[in-house]
Phi, psi and omega in degrees: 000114176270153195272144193269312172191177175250061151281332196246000164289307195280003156272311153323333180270314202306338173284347168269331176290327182283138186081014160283177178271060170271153203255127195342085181313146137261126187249143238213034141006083176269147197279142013254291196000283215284012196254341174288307185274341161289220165103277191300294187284327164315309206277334167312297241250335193100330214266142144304106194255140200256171123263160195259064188319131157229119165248138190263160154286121201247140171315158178293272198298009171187063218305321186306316204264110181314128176221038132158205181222174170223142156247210177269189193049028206020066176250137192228143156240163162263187165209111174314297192292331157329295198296273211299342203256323174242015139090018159325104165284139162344295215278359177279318166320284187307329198262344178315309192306314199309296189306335208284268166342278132052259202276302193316314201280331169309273172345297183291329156307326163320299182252010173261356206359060184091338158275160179280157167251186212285109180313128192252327186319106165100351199256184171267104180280118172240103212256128199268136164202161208280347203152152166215106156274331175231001138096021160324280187292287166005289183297308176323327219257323182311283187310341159284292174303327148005271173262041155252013214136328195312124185297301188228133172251108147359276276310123159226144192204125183291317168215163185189161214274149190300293187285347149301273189358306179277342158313293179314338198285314174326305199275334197240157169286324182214165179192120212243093159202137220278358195209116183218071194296152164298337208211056185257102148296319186205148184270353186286312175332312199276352195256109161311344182217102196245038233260152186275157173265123172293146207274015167252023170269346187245030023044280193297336176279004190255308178307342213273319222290341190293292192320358192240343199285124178276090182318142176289100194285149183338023184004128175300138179264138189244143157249097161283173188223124174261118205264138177226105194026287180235014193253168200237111161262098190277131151277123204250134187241114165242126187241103189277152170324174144049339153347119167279006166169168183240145204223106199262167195247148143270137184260174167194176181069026173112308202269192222232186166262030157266353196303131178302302155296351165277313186296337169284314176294311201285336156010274160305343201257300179323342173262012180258010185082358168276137169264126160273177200187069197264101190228166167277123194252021143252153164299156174313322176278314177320322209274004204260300173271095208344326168326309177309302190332322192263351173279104189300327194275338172288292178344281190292322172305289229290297196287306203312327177260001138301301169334314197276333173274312154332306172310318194300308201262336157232089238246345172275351199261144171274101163321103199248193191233174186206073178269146178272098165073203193274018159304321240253311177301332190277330192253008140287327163299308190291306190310333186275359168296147194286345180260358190300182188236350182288136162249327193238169172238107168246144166292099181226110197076034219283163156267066172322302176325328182273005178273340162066247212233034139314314190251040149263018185256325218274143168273281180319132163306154191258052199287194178201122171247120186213155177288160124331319171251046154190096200302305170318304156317314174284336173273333176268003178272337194297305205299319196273321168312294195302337184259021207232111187239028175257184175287141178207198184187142169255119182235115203251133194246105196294119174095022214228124171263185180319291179239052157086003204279355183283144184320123223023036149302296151341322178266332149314297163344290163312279173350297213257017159289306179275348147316291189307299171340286171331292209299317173276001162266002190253311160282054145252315171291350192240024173031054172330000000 
């Protein structure tokens, strides 16, 4: 059966698709095809809908044979035996990914004009394409949503050669397609109207697309209170259903779990399916006096008995820290403890520095988020990258200042926040 064009592809998957069990779907459009027939299955289904930028990483000395891929939010996976089996070196990695990268943010500035995408953590990803012949990009793109989060990853695809498929069933949870001839040359071969997309028809199915998407609501807030020998710390705890891992905030400079910009992020990471946990770690008379800010080690005694209270109370879930300012320092100190409990860290405009030589201690993965335009910060942070001897990342948010106040920085933030998250507290749960 060949397809009249894919508006009626993207229906046809969308009838198969309706009445599965997926846990609050995103449909995943690769571009450009695949964003006309993804279209189709947002608007059946209710769902939101994205495109998904992937670009594979090609061996130097051989560009055809994949050895991973990259996505936006500098999330890269690899293939180990790939990369070891042809003697790949780092520094052969960085200049693919460089070239690589590149060509992705371009693009994706293109058909995103400026939206953010849609947060995978914790949800059902379903990443849609017009056809597959050799299941490349395909395999990339699965292996991407993957590690942005994804709770269960999709393929719904109207046609692909029967042993693609099966290859692919390794990479996906599920996988939906409607047509799987033996002898597919070409996917143009299955469409009477196979006419190219121009990338402002995926500009627009995207914009169209808004009007159907069904926002995530709002998780109820508990005010809890975190006991520190004698003093009584209060906090607010939001726990999404189904939540993947809980994230406690270090404040730093002074503010409180009233900080605007911490409450904005963690906001967001509850709409990505994380739970937070944003409390005070000085008292009101502690906060008169400016010292306290800087005591890193009060600080992190402070976080270490939330931690400890969290743990009491979600005894499955894994935990990570989220610091702020020398907040950022406090929850790298805890982290370098030999008993911690923390598995990942994120920074965002942090004082690192101030954990001094704590932080050859820290295990948890690391990220570090600093503006662009705050140059001073950003050198301590490079210097605080280089003494870090877990995995880590430096992520420079461009034009972005101490504190984030420029239009959509904030929202970067979170983003390339809950990515890390997502993706490292789920190799915690699967005991990575």
């Amino acid at each position: 059966m060949r397809f009249r064009d894919r508006r009626v592809a993207g229906e046809l998957l969308a009838a198969q698709l309706t009445g599965r069990e997926l846990t609050d779907p995103v449909v995943l459009g690769l571009p450009r095809g695949g964003v006309p027939v993804a279209f189709e299955v947002a608007r059946r289904l209710g769902a939101p809908l994205d495109v998904l930028v992937v670009r594979k990483l090609g061996v130097p000395f051989q560009p055809e044979l994949g050895m991973g891929a990259i996505g936006e939010s500098g999330v890269r996976v690899l293939n180990p035996e790939v990369v070891r089996a042809a003697r790949v070196t780092d520094d052969e990695i960085a200049r693919v990914e460089s070239s690589e990268r590149t060509e992705l943010e371009r693009r994706a500035a293109v058909y995103r004009a400026g939206r953010a995408p849609v947060p995978l953590a914790g949800r059902t990803a379903v990443v849609v394409d017009d056809g597959i012949a050799t299941g490349g990009t395909a395999r990339a793109a699965l292996q991407v949503a993957r590690a942005y989060g994804a709770h269960e990853v999709v393929l719904a695809v109207p046609v692909a050669p029967p042993e693609i498929i099966a290859d692919l069933a390794r990479v996906a949870d599920q996988i939906v397609c409607l047509q799987q001839p033996a002898d597919l040359y070409a996917v143009g071969a299955w469409y009477r109207d196979f006419s190219p997309v121009p990338d402002g028809d995926v500009v627009r199915l995207l914009t169209e697309s808004v009007s159907w998407a069904h926002p995530v609501g709002d998780p109820p807030v508990d005010e809890i209170d975190i006991v520190d020998r004698d003093m009584r710390l209060p906090g607010d705890l939001v726990v999404p259903a189904g939540a993947s891992g809980v994230v406690v905030f270090a404040h730093g400079s002074g503010s409180s779990r009233h900080s605007p910009r911490n409450r904005a992020v963690a906001a967001m990471l509850n709409q990505a399916g994380l739970g937070t946990l944003l409390f005070d770690l000085l008292t009101p008379d502690e906060s008169v006096d400016r010292g306290n800010v800087f005591d890193v080690p009060r600080l992190a005694a402070r976080l270490q008995s939330a931690t400890a209270w969290v743990l009491g109370r979600f005894p499955d879930l894994p935990i990570g820290y989220f610091g702020a300012s020398t907040g950022a320092a406090a929850a790298l100190w805890a982290a370098g403890e030999p008993d911690t409990a923390v598995s990942v860290v994120v920074s965002r405009g942090g004082r690192p520095d101030l954990a001094g030589h704590r932080l050859g201690a820290v295990r948890a993965p690391t990220l570090l988020i600093v503006g662009g335009a705050d140059p001073v910060v950003l050198d301590l942070n490079r210097e605080a990258e280089g003494l870090l001897r877990c995995e880590r990342r430096l992520e420079i948010v461009p034009g972005a200042t101490h504190l984030f106040e420029e239009p959509g920085a904030l929202d970067e933030v979170a983003r390339l926040a809950a990515n890390w998250f997502a993706h490292h507290f789920r190799e915690t749960r699967e005991g990575l």
